[in-house]
N, C-alpha and C positions, 0 to 999 in steps of 0.2 A: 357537546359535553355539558355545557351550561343549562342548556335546555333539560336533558336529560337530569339534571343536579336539582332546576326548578321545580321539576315535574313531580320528584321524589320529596320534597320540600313542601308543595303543596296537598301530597297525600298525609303527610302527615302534620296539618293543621287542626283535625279535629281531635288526632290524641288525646290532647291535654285535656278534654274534655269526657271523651269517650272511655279512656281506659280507668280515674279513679270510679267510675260508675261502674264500669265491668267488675271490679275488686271490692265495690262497697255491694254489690246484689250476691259476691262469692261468698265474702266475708260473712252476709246475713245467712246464708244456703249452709255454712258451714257451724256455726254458732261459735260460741265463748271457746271452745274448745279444737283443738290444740292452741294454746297461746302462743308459741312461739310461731307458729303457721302461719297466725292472724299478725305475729309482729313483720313478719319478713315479706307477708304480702302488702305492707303499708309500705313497707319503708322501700322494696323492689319498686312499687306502684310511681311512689314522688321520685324515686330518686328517675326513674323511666322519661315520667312526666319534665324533669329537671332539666337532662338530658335532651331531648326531643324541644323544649321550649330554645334550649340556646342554638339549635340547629336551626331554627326558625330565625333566630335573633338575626344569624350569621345572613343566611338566605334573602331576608325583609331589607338588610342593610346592604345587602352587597346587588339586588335587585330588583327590589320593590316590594309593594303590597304581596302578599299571595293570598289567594280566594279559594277559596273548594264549596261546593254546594251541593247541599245533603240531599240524600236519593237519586241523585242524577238530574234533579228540576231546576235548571237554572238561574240567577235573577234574570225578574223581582221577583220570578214566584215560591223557588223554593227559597230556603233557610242558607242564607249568607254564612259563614265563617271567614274571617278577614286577617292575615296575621300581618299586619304594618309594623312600622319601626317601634310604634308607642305602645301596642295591643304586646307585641313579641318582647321588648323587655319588661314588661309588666310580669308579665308570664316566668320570666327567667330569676327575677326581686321574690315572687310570691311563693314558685316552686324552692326555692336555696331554702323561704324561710320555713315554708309548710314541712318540710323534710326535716329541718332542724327541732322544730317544735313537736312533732313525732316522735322524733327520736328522745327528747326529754322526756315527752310523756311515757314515754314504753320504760324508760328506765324509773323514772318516779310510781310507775307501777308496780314494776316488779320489785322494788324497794322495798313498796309496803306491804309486800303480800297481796295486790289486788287480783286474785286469779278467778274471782267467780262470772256472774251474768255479764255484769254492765262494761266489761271491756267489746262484749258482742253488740252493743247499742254504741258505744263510745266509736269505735272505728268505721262503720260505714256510715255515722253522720259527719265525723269527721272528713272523710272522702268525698259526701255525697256536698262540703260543704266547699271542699275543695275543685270538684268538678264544677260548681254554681259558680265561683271565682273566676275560673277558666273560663268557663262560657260568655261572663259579662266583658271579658276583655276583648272575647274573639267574634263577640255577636256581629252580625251585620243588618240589622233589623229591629225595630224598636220592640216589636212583641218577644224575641226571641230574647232580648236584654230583658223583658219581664220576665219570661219564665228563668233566667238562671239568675234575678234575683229570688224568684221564690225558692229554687233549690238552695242556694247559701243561706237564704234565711231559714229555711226547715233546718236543715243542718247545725245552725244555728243557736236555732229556739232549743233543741236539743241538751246542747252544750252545756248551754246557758243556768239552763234549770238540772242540770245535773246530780243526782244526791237529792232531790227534791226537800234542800232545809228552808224553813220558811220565808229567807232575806232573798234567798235564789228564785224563790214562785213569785215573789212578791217583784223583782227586778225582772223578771223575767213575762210577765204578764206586763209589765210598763211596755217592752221590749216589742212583745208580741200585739199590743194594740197598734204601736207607732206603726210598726211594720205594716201591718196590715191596713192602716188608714193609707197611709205611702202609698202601699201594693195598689189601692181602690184609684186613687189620685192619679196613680202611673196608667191604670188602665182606659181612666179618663181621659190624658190625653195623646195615648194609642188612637183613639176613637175619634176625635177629633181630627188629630194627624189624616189617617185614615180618610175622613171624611170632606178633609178639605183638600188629599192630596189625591186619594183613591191608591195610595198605596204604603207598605210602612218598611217596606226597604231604606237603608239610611242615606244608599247611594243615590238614589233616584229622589227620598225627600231635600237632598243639598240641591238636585236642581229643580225641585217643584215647587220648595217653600221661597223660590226667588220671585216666583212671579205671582205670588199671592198679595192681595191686601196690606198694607203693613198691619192694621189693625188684626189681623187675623194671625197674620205672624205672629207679633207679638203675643195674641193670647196662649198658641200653642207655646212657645218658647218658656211663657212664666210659667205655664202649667206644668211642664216637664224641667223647670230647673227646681222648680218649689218640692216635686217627688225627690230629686238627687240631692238638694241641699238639706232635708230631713237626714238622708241615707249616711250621707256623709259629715250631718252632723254641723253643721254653720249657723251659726248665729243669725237669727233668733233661734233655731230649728235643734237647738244644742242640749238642752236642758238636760233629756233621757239619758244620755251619753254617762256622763259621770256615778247616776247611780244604778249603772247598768251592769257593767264592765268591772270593777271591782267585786262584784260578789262570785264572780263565775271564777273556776279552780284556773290555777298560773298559768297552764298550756292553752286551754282555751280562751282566758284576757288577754295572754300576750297574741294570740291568733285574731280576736278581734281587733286589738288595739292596731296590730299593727296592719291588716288587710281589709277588713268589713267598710273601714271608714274611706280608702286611698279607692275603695272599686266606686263609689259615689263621687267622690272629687274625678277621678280618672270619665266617667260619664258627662260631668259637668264639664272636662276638657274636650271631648267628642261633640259632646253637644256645641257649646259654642266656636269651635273650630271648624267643624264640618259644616251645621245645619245654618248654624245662625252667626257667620261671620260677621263680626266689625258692628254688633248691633246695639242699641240703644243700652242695652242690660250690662254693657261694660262696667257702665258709673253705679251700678247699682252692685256688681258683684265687688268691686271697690269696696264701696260700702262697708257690705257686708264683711270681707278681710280685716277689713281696720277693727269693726266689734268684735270678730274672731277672738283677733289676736288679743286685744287686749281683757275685755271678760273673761277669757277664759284662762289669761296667765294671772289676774288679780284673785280668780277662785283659788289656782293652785297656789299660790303664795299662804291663802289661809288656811289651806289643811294639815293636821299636824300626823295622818295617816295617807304611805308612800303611795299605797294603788290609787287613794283618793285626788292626790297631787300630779302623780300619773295622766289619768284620768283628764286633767283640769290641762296640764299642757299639751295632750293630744288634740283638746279642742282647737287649742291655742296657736299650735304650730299648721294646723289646718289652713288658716288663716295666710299662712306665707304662700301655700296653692295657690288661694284663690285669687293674692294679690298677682302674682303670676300670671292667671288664666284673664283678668282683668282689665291687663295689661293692654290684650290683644295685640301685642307685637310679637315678632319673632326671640328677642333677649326674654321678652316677658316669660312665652310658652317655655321656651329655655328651662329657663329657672326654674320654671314649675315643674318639669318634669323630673329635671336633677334634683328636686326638694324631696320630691314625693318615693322617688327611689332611696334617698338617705334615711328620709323617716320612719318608710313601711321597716329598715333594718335596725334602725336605732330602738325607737319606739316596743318592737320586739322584742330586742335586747334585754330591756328596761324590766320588762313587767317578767322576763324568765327570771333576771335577778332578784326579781323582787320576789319571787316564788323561792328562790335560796334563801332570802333571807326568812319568810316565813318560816321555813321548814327548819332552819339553824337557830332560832330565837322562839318560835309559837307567835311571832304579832309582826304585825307591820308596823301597827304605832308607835312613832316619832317618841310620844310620850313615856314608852317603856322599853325603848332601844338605848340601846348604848355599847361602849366597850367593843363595839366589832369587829373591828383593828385589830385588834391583837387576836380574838378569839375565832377569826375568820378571815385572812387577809387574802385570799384569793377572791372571794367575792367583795371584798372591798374593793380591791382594781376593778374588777368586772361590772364594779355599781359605775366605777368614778369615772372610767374612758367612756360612757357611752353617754353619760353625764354632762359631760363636759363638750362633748361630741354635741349633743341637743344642745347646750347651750349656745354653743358657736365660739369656742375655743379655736383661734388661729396654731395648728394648719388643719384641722380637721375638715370634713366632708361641711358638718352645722354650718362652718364661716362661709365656706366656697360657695354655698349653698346661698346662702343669707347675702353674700358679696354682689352675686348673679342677679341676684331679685333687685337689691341694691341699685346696682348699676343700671339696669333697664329703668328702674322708677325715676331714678334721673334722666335714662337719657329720653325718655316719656316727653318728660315736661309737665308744667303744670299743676294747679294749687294742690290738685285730690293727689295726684301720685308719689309728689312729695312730702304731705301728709301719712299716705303708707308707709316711706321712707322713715321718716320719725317715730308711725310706732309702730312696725317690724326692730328697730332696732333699742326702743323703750321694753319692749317684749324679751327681746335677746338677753336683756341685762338685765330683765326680771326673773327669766327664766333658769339663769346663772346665780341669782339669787337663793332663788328655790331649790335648786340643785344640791348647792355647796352647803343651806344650810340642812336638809335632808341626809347631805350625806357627813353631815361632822355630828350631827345630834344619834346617826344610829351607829358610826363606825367610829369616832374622834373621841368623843366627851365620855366619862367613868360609865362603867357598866350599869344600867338601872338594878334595881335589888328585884328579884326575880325570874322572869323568864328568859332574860339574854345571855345568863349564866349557868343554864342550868339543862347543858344539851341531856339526850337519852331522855325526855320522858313524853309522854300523853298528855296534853292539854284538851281537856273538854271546852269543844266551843261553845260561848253563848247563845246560839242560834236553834230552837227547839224544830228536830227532824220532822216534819209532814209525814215522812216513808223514811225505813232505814235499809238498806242491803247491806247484810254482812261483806266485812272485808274490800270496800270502796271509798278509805279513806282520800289516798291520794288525787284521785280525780273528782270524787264527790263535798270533801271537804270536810263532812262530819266530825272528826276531828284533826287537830293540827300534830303531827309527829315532828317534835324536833331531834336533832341527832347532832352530833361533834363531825360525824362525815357525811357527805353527800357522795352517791352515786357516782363515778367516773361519768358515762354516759351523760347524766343532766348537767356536770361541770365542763363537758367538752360540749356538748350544743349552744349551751349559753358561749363559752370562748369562742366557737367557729360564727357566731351571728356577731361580736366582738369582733372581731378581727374583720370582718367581712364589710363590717359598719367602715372599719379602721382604712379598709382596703381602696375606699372610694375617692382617700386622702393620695394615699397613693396612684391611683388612675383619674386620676382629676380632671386630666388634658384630654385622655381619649374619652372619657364618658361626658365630660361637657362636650368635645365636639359631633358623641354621638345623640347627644340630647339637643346639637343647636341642628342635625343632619332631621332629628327628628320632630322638630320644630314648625323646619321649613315645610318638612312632608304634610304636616296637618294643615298649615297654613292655606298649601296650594291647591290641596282638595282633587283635583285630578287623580293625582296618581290612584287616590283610595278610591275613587269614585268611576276609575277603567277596568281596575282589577274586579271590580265587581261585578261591574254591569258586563262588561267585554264586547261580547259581538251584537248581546240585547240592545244596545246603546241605536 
């Protein structure tokens, strides 16, 4: 019976990959038209994918890796798909949010009346950007992890430049260069890999890059963390991030913010777990954590606009990963993993709200918010628990979070790790800083005199259109519709990714023991490294 349970379990490992691609090639087959068709084959597609990822969770956790390999070619030669403990709740974090943020969009659309072309362009990049995601958790091979970052980042690039108004081309071309310099860099050291190992399966480079040179190790190693710490945004590699991400419309920030960045950290955790255990680049990805964290909360402290501030503690909280993955201990990876499931929910959260509050006021700036409290008090909570949540608010997920990393860096030892101790928790109480006073200057303090009082109308954005398409506000941006009510639908996805944030508080016990279950598995490298190879070996 177990067998028969794995069996079934391993057929459906490429799902998550295979079916939003099946719905984003219908969705194009079928055009703009019927909208409701095109809503219900999104929202069927993730909620499937959603489904199928936790059945995997159950499966990875209750009997290890499962492997399936495409066309029947086995490793190393064919295409790995690997769903392990840390690839399978990746997958479970990414599907709950992808679904959620869907669902706000389909309702923010039909809000504003957007019923023409670009919901036919909006939904199969959307999928096609979703499947990319899928793919880099469940890759088993380095070239295969290229290609489904090129899919997420097609997807992407899409999104991004949406409405084609000139701050989006302009963010958007930043976007698309980095990418692409990344993509060339990653391909570089495929090639290398390749070259020194004669193969680019992940399972068989954990035991080829053992008996290599160190010198040569190493080179591979820098080359391939230098591509993921762009992706995911680490200091130095951070810059792009902040004036990326804010211009792009609320479903799609909060989808970057909260997933684009965690699939690059989630890589860098692959990477030095499996490939390049216990290795010199520990003290350097140290480092790198300590600048994270703290550049990148001293930016958000100075902006007095929320996506911008957003923005700045994404990089920031980045930073608590990497101290994590750093670590190289079992407490370390811990933490990391239960960090990086908190954030991809919070961080979400964060930037839906903040697309409420666009939409109820015409601004995100701090500078002409005010009064919201009274004139909005359901997204006031919805700003303040997810808030406070990122800050590290005792008893929330933030602290437990922060606790974890905490206590590994001590029981570490030594000058550097105690040093991240100080400032992960300089960060924390800067970050709560930023939070409380963001959110008393747009909800607490008297109404600014015009746009936060003055729901029902049109505000023409400053932002001169390149291309216009009728009837594409909501997704494209073009202009800001504010209103006295929101949507049912965008007020319950933003509470279900709320609650969800919330709910981490409450399974505290089982998901740290399932993040310390999933720790040891990367640590020990076998397990992932049988499920693969199997009888090749």
């Amino acid at each position: 019976m177990a067998q028969a349970v794995e069996g079934v379990a391993r057929e459906l490992v490429a799902v998550p990959v295979l079916l939003p691609l099946f719905a984003a090639g219908l969705k194009l087959a079928i055009g703009g038209r019927p909208r409701r068709l095109q809503a219900l084959i999104s929202v069927v597609t993730l909620t499937a994918v959603l489904v199928v990822s936790v059945l995997l969770l159950a499966a990875a956790d209750g009997g290890g890796p499962l492997a399936t390999h495409l066309g029947g070619w086995a490793a190393p030669v064919g295409i790995a798909l690997v769903a392990d403990r840390l690839s399978s709740l990746m997958l479970v974090v990414s599907s709950a949010v992808t679904l959620c943020v869907m669902v706000y969009s389909l309702a923010q659309a039909y809000a504003d009346q957007e019923y023409a072309a670009p919901l036919a362009i909006f939904h199969p990049a959307y999928l096609i950007m979703v499947a990319g995601v899928s793919d880099a958790f469940l890759s088993g091979d380095l070239f295969n992890l290229f290609v489904a970052f090129e899919m997420l980042l097609s997807g992407s690039y899409v999104l991004l430049t949406f409405g084609g108004t000139e701050s989006r081309i302009r963010a958007g071309a930043t976007y698309v260069v980095i990418g692409l310099a990344s993509s060339l860099l990653f391909l570089v050291g495929i090639a290398v890999s390749y070259g020194a190992t004669g193969t680019v399966s992940m399972a068989q480079l954990a035991e080829r890059f053992q008996v290599l040179p160190e010198y040569l190790k190493l080179l591979v190693e820098l080359t391939l963390l230098l591509v993921f710490v762009v992706k995911a945004a680490i200091f130095p590699m951070s810059a792009w991030l902040p004036d990326s991400y804010p211009t792009a419309p609320a479903p799609a920030t909060a989808l970057f913010a909260g997933l684009l960045t965690k699939v690059g950290i989630y890589s860098v955790i692959r990477l030095e777990a499996l490939l390049f255990p216990g290795g010199p680049v520990s003290v350097l990805l140290m480092w790198a954590a300590l600048l994270t964290m703290l550049v990148g909360i001293f930016g958000a402290v100075a902006q007095t606009d929320i996506k911008r501030m957003l923005s700045f503690t994404l990089v920031s909280h980045i930073g608590y990963m990497v101290f994590g993955v750093g670590l190289s201990t079992a407490a370390g990876m811990s933490g990391a993993v239960f960090y990086v499931v908190h954030h991809i929910t919070v961080q979400t959260s964060l930037f839906l709200v903040t697309g409420l509050i666009e939409r109820r006021a015409g601004t995100t700036s701090l500078d002409d918010l005010g009064g919201l409290m009274r004139l909005a008090p359901v997204i006031a909570v919805l700003f303040f628990v997810p808030a406070m949540n990122l800050a590290g608010i005792p008893p929330m997920s933030g602290f437990l979070g922060k606790l974890n990393l905490v206590q590994a860096g001590i029981a570490a030892g030594g000058a550097l790790p105690l040093i991240l101790v100080a400032g992960g928790l300089v960060t924390s109480l800067l970050t709560l800083y930023a939070m409380s006073t963001a959110w008393s200057k747009a909800f607490w303090r008297a109404p600014a005199p015009g746009t936060a009082d003055r729901p029902g109308t049109v505000l023409e954005s400053e932002e001169t259109p390149l291309t216009r398409a009728p009837g594409t506000e909501g997704i494209t941006g073009r202009e800001i519709v504010t209103s006295a009510t929101m949507p049912a639908p965008m007020l319950g996805a933003t509470t279900a990714l709320v609650a969800l944030g919330l709910s981490y508080t409450v399974l505290a016990g089982p998901l740290s023991a399932l993040t310390g279950r999933t720790a040891e598995e990367l640590l020990a490298r076998e397990p992932y490294i049988s499920a693969v190879l199997g009888r090749a070996r």
